[in-house]
C-alpha positions as CSV (number, residue, x, y, z in Angstrom):
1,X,-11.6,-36.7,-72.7
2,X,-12.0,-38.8,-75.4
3,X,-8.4,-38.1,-77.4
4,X,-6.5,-41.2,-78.5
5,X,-4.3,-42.4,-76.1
6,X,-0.5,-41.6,-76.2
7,X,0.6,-44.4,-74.5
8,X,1.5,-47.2,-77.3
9,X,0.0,-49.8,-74.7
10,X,-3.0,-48.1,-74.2
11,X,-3.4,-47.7,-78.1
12,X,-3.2,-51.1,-78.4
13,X,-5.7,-51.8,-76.1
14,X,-8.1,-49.0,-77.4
15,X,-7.2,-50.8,-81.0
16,X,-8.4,-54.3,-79.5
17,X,-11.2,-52.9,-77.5
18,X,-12.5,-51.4,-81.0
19,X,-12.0,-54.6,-82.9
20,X,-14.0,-56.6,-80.5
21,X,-16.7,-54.2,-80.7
22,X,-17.4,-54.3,-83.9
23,X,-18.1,-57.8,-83.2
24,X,-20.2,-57.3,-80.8
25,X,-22.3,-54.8,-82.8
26,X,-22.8,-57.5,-85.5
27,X,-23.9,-60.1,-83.4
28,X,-25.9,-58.0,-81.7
29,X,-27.7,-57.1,-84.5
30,X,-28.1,-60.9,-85.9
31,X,-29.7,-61.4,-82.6
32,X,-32.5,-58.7,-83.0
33,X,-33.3,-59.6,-86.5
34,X,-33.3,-63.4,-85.2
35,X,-35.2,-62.3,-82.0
36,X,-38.0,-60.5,-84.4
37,X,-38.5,-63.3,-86.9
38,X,-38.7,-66.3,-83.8
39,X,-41.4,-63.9,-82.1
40,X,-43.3,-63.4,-85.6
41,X,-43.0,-67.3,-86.4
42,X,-44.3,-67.5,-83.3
43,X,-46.7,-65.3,-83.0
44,X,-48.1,-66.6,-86.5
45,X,-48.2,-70.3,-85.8
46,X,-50.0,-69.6,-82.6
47,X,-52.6,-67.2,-83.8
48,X,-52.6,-68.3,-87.4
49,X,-52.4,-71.7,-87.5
50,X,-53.6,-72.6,-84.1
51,X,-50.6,-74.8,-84.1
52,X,-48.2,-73.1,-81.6
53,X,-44.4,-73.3,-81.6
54,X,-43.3,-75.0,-78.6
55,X,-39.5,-74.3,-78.4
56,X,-40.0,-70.3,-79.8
57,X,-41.0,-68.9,-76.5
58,X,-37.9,-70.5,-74.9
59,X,-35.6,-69.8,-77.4
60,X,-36.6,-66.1,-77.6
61,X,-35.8,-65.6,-74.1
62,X,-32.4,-67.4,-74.3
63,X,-31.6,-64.8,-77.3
64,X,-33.4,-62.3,-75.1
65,X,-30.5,-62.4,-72.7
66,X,-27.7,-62.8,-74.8
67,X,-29.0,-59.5,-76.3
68,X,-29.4,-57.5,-73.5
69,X,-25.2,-58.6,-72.0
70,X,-24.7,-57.6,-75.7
71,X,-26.4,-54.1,-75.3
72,X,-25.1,-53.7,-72.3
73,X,-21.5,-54.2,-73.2
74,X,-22.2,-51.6,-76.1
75,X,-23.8,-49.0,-74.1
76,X,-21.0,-49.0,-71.5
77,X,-18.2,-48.7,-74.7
78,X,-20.5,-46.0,-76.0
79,X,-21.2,-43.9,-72.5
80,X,-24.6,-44.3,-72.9
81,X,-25.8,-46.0,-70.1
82,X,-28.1,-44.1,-67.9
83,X,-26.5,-41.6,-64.6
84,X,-27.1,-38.8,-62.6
85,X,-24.7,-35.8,-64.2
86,X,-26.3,-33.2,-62.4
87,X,-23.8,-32.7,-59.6
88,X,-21.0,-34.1,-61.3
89,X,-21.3,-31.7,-64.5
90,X,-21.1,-28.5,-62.2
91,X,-17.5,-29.8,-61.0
92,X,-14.4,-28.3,-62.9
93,X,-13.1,-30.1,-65.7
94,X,-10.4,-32.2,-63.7
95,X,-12.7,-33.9,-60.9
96,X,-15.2,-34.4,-63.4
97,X,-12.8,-36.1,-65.6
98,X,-11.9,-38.0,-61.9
99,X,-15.1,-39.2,-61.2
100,X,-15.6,-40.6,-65.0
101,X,-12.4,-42.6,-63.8
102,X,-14.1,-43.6,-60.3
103,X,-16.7,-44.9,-62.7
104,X,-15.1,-46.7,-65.0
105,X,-13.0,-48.4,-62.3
106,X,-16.1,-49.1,-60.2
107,X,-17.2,-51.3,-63.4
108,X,-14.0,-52.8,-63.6
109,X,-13.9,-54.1,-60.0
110,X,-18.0,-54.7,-60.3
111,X,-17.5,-57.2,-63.8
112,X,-14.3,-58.7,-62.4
113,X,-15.8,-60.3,-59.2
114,X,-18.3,-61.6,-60.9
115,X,-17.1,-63.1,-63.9
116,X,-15.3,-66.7,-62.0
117,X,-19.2,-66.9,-60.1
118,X,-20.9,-66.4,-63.5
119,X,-18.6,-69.1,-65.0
120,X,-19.0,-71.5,-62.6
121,X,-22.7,-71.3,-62.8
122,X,-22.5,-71.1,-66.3
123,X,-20.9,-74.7,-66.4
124,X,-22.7,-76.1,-63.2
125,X,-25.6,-75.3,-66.1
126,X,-24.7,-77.5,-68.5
127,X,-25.7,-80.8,-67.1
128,X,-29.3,-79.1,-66.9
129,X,-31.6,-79.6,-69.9
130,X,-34.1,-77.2,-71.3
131,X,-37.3,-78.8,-71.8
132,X,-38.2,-77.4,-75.1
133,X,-35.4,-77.2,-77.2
134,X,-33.1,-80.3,-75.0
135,X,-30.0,-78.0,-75.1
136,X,-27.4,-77.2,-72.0
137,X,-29.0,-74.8,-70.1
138,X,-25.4,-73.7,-70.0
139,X,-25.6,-71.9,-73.3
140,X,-28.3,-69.5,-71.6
141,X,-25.9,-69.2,-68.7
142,X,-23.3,-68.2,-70.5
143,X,-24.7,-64.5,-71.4
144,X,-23.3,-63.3,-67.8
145,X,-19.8,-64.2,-68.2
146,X,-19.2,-63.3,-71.3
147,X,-21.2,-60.1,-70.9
148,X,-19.1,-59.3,-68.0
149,X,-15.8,-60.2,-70.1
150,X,-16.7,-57.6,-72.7
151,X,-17.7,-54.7,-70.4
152,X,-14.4,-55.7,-67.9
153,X,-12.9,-55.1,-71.5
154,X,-15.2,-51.9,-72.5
155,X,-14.5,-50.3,-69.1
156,X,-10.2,-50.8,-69.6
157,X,-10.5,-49.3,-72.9
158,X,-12.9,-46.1,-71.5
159,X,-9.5,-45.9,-69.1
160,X,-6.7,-45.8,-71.3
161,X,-9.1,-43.4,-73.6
162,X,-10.1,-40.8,-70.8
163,X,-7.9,-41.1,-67.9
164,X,-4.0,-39.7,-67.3
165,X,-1.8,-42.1,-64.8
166,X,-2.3,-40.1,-62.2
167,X,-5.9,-39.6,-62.3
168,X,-5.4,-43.9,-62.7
169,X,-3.9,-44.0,-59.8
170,X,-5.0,-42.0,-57.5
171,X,-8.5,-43.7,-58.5
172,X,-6.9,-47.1,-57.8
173,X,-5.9,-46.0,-54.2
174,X,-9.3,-44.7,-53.3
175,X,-10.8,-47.8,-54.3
176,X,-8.3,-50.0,-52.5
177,X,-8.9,-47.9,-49.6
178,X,-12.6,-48.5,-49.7
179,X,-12.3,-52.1,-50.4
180,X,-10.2,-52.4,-47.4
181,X,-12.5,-50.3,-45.4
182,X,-15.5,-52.8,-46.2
183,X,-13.4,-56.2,-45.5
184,X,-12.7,-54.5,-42.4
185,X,-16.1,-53.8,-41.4
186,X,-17.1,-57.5,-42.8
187,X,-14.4,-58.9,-41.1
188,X,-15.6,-56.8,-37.7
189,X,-19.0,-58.0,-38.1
190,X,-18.0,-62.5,-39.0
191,X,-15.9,-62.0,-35.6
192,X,-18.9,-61.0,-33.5
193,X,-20.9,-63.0,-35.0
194,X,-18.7,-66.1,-34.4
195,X,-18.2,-64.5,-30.5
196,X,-22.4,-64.5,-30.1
197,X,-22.6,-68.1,-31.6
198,X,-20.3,-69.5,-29.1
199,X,-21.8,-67.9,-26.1
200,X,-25.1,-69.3,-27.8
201,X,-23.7,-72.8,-28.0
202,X,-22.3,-72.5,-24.8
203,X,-25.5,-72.0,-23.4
204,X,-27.2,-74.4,-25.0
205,X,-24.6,-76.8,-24.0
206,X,-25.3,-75.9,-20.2
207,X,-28.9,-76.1,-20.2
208,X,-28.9,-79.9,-22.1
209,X,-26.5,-80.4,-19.0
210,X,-23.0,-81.0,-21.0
211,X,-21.5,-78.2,-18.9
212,X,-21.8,-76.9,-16.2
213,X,-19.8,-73.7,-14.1
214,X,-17.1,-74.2,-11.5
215,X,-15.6,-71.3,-9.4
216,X,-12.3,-70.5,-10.1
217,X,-9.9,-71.0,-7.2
218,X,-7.8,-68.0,-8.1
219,X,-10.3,-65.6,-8.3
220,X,-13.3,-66.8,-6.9
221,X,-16.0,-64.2,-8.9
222,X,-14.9,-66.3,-11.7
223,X,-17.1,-68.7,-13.6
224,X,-15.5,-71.1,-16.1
225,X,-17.2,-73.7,-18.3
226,X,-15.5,-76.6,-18.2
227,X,-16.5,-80.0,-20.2
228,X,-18.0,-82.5,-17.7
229,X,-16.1,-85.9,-17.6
């Protein structure tokens, strides 16, 4: 499951993937150490000193979240985040190497919608200050799309590592099918919706005296609403 990739694309990915890792890891790490020493400082001046650090609370959680997209990009690279193997570790060797690609794709679909939301909010941020430390509140922001980013990344590379083309593709197909399935049923549901709201209107309209029911000639059981002149 986890052989190198015979595929000179999907090397090359799996090469990248690695590569941008590693970064990750680092910064990561320069965020716990920073994270440790702003909470000490902080701790120490407020407790010590009696002369608390205003901007270390806030800064702490800014790093706080950058850390935890950072952990979480790791984790997923690494397999480690948490599951429920139970069922899926009793199936032979070929569906459970299918479901690790249901998974991974899952992710990928999951990070990929909402990486344009996260951005958009992320710079929508930046006009906002943060009352402490006066910096874009963008900067905090911006944890969730680049967090999403890496794992959309993390997630492609656990693909070309662990999954044959036609495992890829039959797992594409099933999730096309499903996200066709839910459209439909979303689609289903707007139209009633929009069905009920105009009988709704309608009868608002009628009972504020805007319109009002006329027989139809041709078939006189008929009631049409008509607009009054």
């Amino acid at each position: 499951m986890t052989a190198e990739p015979t595929h000179a694309l999907a090397r090359l990915f799996c090469h990248v993937n690695r590569a941008v890792m590693k970064v990750t890891e680092a910064v990561a790490v320069l965020l716990v150490v920073a994270e440790t020493l702003i909470l000490l400082a902080g701790v120490i001046s407020r407790y010590g000193f009696d002369n608390p650090l205003t901007w270390s609370d806030e800064l702490a959680q800014i790093l706080f979240i950058w850390l935890s997209m950072l952990g979480a990009v790791l984790a997923l690279d690494r397999g480690e985040h948490m599951r429920l193997s139970a069922i899926v570790n009793k199936l032979p060797v070929a569906w459970r190497e299918w479901f690790q690609t249901m998974a991974a794709l899952t992710v990928c679909v999951f990070v990929a919608l909402i990486i344009m939301p996260a951005y958009t909010h992320a710079i929508e941020q930046m006009d906002i200050t943060t009352p402490a430390l006066e910096i874009p509140d963008g900067l905090r922001a911006a944890a969730l799309p680049v967090g999403a980013g890496l794992m959309l990344i993390a997630a492609i590379s656990r693909l070309a590592r662990c999954s044959s083309m036609r495992q890829l593709g039959l797992g594409v197909l099933v999730v096309a099918a499903l996200a066709g399935g839910a459209a439909g049923v979303v689609l289903g549901q707007s139209f009633t919706a929009l069905g009920a709201a105009k009988h709704g209107v309608r009868y608002l309209l009628f009972k504020a005296g805007a319109l009002r029911p006329v027989a139809d000639h041709d078939q006189a059981q008929t009631l049409l609403w008509i607009r009054l002149a």
